[in-house]
C-alpha positions in Angstrom: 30.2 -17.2 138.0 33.3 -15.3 137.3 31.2 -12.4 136.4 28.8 -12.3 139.2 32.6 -12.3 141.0 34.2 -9.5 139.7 30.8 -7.8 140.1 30.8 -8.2 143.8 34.4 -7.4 144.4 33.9 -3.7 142.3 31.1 -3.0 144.5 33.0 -3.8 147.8 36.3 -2.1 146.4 34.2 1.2 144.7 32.2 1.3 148.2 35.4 1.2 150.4 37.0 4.1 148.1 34.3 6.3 147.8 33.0 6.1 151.3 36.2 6.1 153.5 39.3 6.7 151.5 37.8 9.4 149.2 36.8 11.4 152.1 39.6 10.8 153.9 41.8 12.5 151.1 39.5 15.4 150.6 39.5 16.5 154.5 43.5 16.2 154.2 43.7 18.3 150.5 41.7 20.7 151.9 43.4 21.1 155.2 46.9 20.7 153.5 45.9 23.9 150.9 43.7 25.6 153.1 45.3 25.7 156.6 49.0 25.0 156.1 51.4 27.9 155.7 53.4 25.4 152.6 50.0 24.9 150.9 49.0 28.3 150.8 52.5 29.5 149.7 52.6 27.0 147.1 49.2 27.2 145.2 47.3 30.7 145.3 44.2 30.9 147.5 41.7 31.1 144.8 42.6 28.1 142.9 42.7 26.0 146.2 39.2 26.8 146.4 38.3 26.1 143.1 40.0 22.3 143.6 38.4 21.8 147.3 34.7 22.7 145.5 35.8 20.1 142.8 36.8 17.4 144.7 34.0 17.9 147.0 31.5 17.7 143.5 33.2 14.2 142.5 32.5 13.0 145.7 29.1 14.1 146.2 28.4 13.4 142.4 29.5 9.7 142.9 26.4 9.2 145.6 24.1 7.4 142.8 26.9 5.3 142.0 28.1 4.3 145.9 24.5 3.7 145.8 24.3 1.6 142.6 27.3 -0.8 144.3 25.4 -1.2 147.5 22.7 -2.8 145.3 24.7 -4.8 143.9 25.9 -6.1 147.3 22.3 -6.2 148.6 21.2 -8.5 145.9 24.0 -11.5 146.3 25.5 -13.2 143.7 22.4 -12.3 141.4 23.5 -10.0 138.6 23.2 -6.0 138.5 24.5 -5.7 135.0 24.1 -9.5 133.0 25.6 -10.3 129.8 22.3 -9.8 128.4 21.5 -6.4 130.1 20.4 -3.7 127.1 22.2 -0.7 127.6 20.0 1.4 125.2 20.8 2.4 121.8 23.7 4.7 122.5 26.0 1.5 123.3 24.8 -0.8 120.2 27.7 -1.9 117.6 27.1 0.3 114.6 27.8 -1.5 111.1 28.7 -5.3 110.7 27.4 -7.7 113.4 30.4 -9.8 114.7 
């Protein structure tokens, strides 16, 4: 129960972050750097635009994973990611079994 919890309230927190607030910062860096007289006195034109195309890539990179959290709100209280869930090989314990 308390995982299928926590589950559910990272989905509805990540989704709320990355869908309004993300954006809503991004819009506001970029105008603040790109269009104010203090931002473009304060950092130099060319690395504003390299930090507007960055922030713009972690926001369109994060689409699978806005995506993964609305599955996990689609499906209920049923488990995305259960205790049992096989993560491949890459995320086994190496050595001693505990």
């Amino acid at each position: 129960l308390l995982h299928s919890l926590l589950e559910h309230i990272f989905a509805i927190v990540y989704f709320v972050l990355r869908i309004s607030i993300g954006p809503a910062c991004a819009i506001h860096l970029s105008y603040d750097l790109l269009f104010t007289k203090q931002g473009r006195s304060n950092v130099p034109l060319h690395l504003s635009m390299i930090w507007v195309a960055l922030v713009a890539g972690v926001l369109l990179g994060s689409g699978p994973f806005v995506m993964d959290a609305v599955d996990m709100l689609k499906d209920g209280w049923d488990l995305k990611y259960p205790p049992t869930f096989d993560f491949g090989e890459r995320f086994e314990i190496q050595g001693e079994e505990l």
